[in-house]
C-alpha positions in Angstrom: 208.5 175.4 156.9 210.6 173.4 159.1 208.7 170.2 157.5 208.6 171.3 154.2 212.4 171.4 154.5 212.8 168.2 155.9 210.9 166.8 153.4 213.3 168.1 151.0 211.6 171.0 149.4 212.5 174.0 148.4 211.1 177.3 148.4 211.8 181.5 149.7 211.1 181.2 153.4 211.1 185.2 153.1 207.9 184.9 151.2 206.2 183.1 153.8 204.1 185.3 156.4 204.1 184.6 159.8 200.5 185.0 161.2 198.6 185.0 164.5 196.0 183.1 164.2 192.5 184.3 166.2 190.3 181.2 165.0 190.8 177.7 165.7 189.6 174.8 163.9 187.7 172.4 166.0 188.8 169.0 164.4 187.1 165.6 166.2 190.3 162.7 167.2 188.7 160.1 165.0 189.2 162.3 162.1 192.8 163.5 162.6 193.2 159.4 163.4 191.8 158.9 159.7 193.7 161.2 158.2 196.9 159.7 159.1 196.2 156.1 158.5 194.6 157.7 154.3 198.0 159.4 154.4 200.1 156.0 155.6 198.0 154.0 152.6 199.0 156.9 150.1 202.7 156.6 151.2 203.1 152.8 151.7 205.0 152.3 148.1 206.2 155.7 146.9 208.1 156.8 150.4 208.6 153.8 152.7 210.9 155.6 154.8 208.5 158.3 155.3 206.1 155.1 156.0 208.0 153.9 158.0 208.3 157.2 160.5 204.6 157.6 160.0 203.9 153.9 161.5 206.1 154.6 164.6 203.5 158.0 165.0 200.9 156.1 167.5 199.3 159.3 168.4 199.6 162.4 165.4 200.0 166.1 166.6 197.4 168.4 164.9 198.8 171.5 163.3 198.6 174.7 166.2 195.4 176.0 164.1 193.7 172.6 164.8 191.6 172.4 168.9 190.7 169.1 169.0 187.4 167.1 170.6 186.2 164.5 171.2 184.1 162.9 168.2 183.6 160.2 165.4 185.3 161.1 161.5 183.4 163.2 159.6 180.5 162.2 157.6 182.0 163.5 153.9 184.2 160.8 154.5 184.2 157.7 152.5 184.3 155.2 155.3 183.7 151.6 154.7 180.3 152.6 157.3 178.9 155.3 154.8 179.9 153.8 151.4 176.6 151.7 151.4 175.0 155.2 151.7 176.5 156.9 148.6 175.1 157.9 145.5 
């Protein structure tokens, strides 16, 4: 919430549920570190302040339900390495 309202949206935080979560998602490094640099290209133009903060983010902090490992970015990915590969 706390981001969503700093982002400037708005919404009935008394609809939102807290919850306790019992599973984790195991998430590798390398794909939490291509997520942010998709989501820097995606916000280069439209929000360069938000770009801005984003660059100064060398290391990003997966959300609580995220435990992750050690481990390359995924392979449904469309990296420059699998592109050669796709159909």
């Amino acid at each position: 919430m706390r981001c969503g309202t700093r982002l400037g949206y708005r919404f009935e935080a008394v609809r939102i549920i807290p919850s306790n979560w019992e599973v984790m998602i195991r998430e590798t490094t390398d794909q939490l570190l291509y997520e942010r640099d998709h989501h820097l290209k995606k916000t280069a133009l439209p929000r360069p302040a938000h770009h801005v903060t984003l660059l100064a983010t060398t290391e990003p902090t997966p959300h609580p339900l995220f435990t992750l490992v050690g481990g390359v970015v995924q392979t449904w990915e469309r990296t420059g390495s699998n592109l050669a590969n796709a159909t």
